[in-house]
Backbone bond lengths (Angstrom), bond angles and torsions (degrees), N, CA, C in turn:
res aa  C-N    CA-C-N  psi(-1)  N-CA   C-N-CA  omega(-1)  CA-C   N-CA-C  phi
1 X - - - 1.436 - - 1.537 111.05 -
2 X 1.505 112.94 -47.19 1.561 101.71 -172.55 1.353 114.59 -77.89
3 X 1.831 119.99 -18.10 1.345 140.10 153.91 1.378 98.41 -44.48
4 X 1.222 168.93 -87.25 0.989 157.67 -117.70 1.744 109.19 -111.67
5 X 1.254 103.09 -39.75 1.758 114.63 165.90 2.216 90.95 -38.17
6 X 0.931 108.89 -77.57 0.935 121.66 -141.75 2.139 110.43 -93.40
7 X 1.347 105.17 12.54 1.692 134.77 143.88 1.324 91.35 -77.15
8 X 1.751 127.83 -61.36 1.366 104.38 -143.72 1.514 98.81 -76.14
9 X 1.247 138.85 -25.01 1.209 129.52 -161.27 1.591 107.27 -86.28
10 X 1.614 103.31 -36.85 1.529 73.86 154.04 1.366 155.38 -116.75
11 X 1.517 94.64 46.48 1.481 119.47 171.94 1.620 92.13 -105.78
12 X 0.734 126.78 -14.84 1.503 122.32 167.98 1.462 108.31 -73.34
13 X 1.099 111.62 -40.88 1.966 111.87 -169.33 1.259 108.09 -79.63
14 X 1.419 116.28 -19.78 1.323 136.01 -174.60 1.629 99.83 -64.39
15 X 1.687 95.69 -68.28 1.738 102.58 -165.10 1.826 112.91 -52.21
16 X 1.364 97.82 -37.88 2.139 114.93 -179.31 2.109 79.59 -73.97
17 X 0.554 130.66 -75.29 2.014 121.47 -167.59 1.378 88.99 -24.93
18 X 1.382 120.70 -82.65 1.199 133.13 -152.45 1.818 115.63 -55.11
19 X 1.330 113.38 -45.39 1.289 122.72 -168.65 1.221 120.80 -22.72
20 X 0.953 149.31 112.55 1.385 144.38 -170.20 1.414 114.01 -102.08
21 X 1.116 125.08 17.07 1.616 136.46 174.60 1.574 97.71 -116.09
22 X 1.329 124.69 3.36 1.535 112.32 -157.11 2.088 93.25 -95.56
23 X 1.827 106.11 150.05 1.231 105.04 -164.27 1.887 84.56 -82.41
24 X 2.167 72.13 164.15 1.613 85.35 174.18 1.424 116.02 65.73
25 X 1.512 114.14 50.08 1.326 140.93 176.16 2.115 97.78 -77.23
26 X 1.251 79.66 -42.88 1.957 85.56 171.75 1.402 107.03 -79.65
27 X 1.001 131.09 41.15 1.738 115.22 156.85 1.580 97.31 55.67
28 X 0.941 139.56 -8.96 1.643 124.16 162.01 1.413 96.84 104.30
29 X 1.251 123.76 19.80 1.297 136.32 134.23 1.331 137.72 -41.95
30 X 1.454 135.83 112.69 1.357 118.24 -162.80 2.001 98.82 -84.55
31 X 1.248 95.83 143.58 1.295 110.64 170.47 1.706 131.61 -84.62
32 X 1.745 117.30 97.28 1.488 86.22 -146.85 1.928 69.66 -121.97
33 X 1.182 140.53 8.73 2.143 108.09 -175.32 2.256 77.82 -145.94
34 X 1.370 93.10 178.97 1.596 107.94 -171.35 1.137 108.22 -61.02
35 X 1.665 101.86 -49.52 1.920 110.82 -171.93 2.052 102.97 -51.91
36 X 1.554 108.03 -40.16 1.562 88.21 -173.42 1.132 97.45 -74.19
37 X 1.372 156.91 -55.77 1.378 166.09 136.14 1.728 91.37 38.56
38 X 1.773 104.58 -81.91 1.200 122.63 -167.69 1.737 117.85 -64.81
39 X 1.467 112.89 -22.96 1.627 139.39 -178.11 1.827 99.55 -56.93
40 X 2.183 90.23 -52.60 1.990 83.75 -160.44 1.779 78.76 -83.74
41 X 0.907 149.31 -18.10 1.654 106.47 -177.31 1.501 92.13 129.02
42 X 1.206 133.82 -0.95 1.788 119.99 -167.44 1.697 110.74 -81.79
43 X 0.990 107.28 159.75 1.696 103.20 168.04 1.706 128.87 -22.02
44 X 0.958 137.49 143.97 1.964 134.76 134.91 1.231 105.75 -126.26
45 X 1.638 88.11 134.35 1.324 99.18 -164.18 1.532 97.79 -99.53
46 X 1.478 138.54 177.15 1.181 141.28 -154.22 0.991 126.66 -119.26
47 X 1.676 109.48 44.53 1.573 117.69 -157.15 2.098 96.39 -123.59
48 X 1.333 125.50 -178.57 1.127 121.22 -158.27 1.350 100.51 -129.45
49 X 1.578 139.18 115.48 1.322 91.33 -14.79 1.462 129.21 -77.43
50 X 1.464 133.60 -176.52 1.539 132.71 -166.33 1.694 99.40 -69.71
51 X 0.990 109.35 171.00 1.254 112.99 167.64 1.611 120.09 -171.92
52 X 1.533 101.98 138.24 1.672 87.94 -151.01 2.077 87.60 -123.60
53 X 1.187 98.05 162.26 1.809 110.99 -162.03 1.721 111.43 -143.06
54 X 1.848 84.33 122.29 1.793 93.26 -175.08 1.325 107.39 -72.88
55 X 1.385 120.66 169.19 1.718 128.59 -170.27 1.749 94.14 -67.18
56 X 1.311 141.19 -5.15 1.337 128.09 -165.89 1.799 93.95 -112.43
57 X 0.827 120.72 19.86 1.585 132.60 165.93 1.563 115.30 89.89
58 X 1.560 94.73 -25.62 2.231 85.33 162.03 1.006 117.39 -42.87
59 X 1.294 94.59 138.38 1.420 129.07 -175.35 1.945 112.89 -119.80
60 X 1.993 113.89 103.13 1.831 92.21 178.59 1.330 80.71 -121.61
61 X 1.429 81.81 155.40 2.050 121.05 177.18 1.144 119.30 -71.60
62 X 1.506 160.72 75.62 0.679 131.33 166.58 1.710 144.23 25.70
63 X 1.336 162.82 82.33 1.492 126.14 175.59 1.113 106.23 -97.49
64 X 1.744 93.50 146.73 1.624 112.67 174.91 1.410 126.31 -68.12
65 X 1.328 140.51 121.96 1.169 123.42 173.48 1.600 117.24 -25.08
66 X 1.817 119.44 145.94 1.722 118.04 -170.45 1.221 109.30 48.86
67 X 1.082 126.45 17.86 1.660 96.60 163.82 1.971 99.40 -123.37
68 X 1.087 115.47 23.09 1.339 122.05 -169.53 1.627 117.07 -77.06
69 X 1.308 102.02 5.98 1.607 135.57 165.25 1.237 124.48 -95.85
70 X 1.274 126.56 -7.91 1.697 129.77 -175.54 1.177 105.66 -97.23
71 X 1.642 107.30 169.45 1.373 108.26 173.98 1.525 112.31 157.29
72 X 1.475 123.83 -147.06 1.366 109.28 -179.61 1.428 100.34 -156.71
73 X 1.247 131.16 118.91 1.432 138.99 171.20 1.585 129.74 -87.04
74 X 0.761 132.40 177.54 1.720 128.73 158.05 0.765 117.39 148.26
75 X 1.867 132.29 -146.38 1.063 136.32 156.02 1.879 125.14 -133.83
76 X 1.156 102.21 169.46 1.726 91.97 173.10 1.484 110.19 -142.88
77 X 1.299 109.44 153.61 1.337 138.31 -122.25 1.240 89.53 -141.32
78 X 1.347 115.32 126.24 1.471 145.40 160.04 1.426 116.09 -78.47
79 X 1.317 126.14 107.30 1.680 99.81 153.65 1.878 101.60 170.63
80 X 1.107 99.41 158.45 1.470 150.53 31.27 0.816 125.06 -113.66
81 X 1.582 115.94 136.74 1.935 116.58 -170.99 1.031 114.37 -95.23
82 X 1.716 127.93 -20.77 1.348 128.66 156.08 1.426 123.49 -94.22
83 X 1.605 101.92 146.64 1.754 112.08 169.11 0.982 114.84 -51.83
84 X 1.440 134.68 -17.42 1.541 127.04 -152.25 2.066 105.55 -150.15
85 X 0.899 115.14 114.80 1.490 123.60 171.80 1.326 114.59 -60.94
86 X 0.907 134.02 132.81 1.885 108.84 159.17 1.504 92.53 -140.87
87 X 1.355 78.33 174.10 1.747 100.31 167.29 1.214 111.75 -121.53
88 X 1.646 115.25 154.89 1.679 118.00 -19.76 1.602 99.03 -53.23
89 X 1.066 117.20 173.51 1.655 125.69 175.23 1.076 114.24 -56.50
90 X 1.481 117.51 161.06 1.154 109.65 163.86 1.556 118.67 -120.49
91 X 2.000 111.16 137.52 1.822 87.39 -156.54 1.272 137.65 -78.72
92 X 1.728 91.91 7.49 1.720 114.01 -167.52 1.810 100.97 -84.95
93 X 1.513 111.97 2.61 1.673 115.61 -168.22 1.626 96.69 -111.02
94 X 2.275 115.75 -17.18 1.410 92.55 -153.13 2.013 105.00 -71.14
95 X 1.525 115.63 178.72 1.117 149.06 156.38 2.014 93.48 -25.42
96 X 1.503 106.41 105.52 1.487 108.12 -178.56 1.355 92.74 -110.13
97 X 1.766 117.11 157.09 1.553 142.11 175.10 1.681 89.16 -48.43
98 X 1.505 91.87 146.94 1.479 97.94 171.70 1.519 120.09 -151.23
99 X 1.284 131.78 97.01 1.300 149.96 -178.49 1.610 110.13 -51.84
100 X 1.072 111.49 109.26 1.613 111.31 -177.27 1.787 124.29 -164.56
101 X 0.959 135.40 146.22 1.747 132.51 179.26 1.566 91.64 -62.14
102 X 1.845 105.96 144.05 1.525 108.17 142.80 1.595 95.23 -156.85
103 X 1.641 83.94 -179.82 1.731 91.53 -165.80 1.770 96.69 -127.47
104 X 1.349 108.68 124.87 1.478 113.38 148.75 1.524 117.00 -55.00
105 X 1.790 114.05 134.71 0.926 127.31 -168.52 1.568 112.45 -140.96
106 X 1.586 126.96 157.65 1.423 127.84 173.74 1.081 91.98 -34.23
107 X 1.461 135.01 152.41 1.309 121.61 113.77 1.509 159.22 -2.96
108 X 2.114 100.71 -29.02 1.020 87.10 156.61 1.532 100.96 -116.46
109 X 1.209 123.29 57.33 1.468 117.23 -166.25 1.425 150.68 29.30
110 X 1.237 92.81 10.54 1.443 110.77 156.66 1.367 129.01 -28.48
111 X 1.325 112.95 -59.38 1.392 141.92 -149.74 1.870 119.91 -138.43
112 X 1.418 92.07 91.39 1.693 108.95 156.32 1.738 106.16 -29.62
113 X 1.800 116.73 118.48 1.917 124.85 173.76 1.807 78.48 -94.65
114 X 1.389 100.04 -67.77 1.731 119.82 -135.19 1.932 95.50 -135.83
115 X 1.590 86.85 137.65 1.504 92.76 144.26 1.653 131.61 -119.22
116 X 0.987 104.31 162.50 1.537 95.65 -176.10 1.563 112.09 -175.93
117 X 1.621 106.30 174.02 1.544 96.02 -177.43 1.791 93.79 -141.63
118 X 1.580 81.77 162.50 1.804 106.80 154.99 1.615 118.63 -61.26
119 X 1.346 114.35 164.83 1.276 104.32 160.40 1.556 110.73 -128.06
120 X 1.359 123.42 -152.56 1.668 114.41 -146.63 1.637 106.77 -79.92
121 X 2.174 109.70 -8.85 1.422 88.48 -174.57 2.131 88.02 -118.86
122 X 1.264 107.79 56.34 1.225 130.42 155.38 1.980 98.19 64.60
123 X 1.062 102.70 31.67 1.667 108.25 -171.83 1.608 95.87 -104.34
124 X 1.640 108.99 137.19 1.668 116.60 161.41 1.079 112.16 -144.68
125 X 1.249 130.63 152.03 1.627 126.06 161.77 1.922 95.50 -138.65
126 X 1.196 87.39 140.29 1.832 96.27 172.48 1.518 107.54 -138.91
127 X 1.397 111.04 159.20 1.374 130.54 -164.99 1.322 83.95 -64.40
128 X 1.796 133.30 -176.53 0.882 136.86 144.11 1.953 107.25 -174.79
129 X 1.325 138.85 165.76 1.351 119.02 -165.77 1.966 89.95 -122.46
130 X 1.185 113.68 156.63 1.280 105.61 -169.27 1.576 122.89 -50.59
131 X 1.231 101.64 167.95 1.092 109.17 166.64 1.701 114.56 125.00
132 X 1.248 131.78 -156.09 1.686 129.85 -159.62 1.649 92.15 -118.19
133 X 1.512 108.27 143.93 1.243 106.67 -173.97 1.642 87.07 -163.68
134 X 1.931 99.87 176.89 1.638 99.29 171.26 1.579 90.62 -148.45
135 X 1.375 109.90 164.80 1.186 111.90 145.51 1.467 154.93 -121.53
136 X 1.600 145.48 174.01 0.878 115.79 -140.64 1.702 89.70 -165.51
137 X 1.763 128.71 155.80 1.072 126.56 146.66 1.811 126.67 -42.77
138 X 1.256 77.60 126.93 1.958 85.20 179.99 1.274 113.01 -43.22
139 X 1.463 125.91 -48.17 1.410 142.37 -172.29 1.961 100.45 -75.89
140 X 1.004 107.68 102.85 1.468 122.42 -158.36 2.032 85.31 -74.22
141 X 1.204 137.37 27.25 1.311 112.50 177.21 1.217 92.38 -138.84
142 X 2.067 115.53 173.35 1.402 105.09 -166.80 2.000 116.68 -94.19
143 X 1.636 87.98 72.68 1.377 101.21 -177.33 1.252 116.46 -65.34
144 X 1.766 149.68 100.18 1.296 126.95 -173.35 2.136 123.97 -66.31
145 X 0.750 106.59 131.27 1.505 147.69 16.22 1.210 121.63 -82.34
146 X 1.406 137.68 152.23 1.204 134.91 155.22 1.345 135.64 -94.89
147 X 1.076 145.78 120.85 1.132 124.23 170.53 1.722 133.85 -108.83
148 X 0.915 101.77 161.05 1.965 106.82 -175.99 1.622 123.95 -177.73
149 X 1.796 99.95 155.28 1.422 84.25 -141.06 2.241 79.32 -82.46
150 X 1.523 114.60 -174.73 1.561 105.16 168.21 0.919 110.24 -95.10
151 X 1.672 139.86 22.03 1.109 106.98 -167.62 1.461 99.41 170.21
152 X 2.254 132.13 133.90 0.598 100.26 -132.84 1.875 108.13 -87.13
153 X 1.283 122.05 163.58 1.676 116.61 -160.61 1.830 91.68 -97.52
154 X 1.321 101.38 113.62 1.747 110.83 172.53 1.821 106.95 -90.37
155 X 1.136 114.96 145.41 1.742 119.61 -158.15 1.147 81.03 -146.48
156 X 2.031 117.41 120.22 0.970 103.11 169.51 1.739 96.99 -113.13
157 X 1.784 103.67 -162.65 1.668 105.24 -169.53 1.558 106.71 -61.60
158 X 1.109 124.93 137.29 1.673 127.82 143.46 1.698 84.96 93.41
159 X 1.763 146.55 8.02 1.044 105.87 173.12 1.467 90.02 -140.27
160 X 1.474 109.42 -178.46 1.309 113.96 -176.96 1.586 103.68 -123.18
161 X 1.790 108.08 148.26 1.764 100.96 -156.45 1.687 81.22 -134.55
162 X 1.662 81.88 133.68 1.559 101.84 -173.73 1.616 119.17 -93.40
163 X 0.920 109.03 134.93 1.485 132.27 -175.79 1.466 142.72 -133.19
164 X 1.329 157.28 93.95 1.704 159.33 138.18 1.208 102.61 -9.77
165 X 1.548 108.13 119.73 1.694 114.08 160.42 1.569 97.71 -114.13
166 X 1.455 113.42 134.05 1.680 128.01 -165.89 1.790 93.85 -96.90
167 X 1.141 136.65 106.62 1.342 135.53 139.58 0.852 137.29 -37.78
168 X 1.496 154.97 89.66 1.362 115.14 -160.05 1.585 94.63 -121.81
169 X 1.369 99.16 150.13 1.792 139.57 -167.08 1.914 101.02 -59.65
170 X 1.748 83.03 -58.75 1.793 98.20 -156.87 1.283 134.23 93.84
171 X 1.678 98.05 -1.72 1.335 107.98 160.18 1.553 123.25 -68.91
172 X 1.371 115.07 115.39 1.264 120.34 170.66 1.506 136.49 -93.39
């Protein structure tokens, strides 16, 4: 009896060792570029570039060799903070810095690259590998504020291409 008590337990510790769905496959390591992604063991998926995704829904990109210089900088912009426009303006109403998550996306937004944020005086820059992209509020629904970039942002090799993402309030 205690022979077998004690098979099952450790065929029990065995099956929880082994589990391969179990969290914290990284040693409790935070997961922040693809290579650690690919290090603890999670998926890559088979797209170009690859890109592989932890069980909590991150998603990293691959980078291509030389392009470890691209990307997209700028700032984002709050507004409108007043009900009412006038002329000339007034400067206590203009477009204020705005600290917030967003996510690089296809071009036609289809498709989550990167997430990332602003910081408190509305400034971001994120890695990114060439090519046409836009951006957009993290929260994929039309939660106010919203944000998005106007227009679509082209990134070519080795530089980074600057851009305004407009928030908008919904104050009318």
């Amino acid at each position: 009896m205690i022979i077998a008590a004690s098979a099952l337990i450790a065929v029990a510790g065995l099956v929880i060792w082994l589990d391969p769905f179990r969290i914290g496959r990284d040693g409790g390591k935070a997961i922040s570029s693809f290579d650690e992604c690919v290090q603890a063991g999670y998926p890559i998926m088979e797209s170009f570039p690859r890109q592989c995704k932890t069980p909590d829904g991150r998603t990293f990109v691959e980078q291509l060799n030389g392009n470890a210089g691209s990307g997209i900088r700028g700032m984002v912009l709050l507004g409108p903070t007043c009900p009412v426009i006038r002329e000339p303006p007034d400067p206590d109403c203009a477009d204020r810095p705005y600290a917030t998550t967003l996510v690089v996306t296809t071009s036609d937004q289809s498709r989550v690259i990167k997430e990332f944020q602003s910081n408190d005086t509305g400034k971001f820059s994120v890695q990114v590998n060439p090519g046409e992209y836009a951006i957009r509020s993290a929260a994929a629904s039309n939660i106010l504020p919203y944000c998005s970039s106007s227009e679509v942002i082209k990134v070519n090799a080795s530089a980074y291409t600057e851009t305004t993402v407009h928030c908008d309030t919904g104050i009318r």
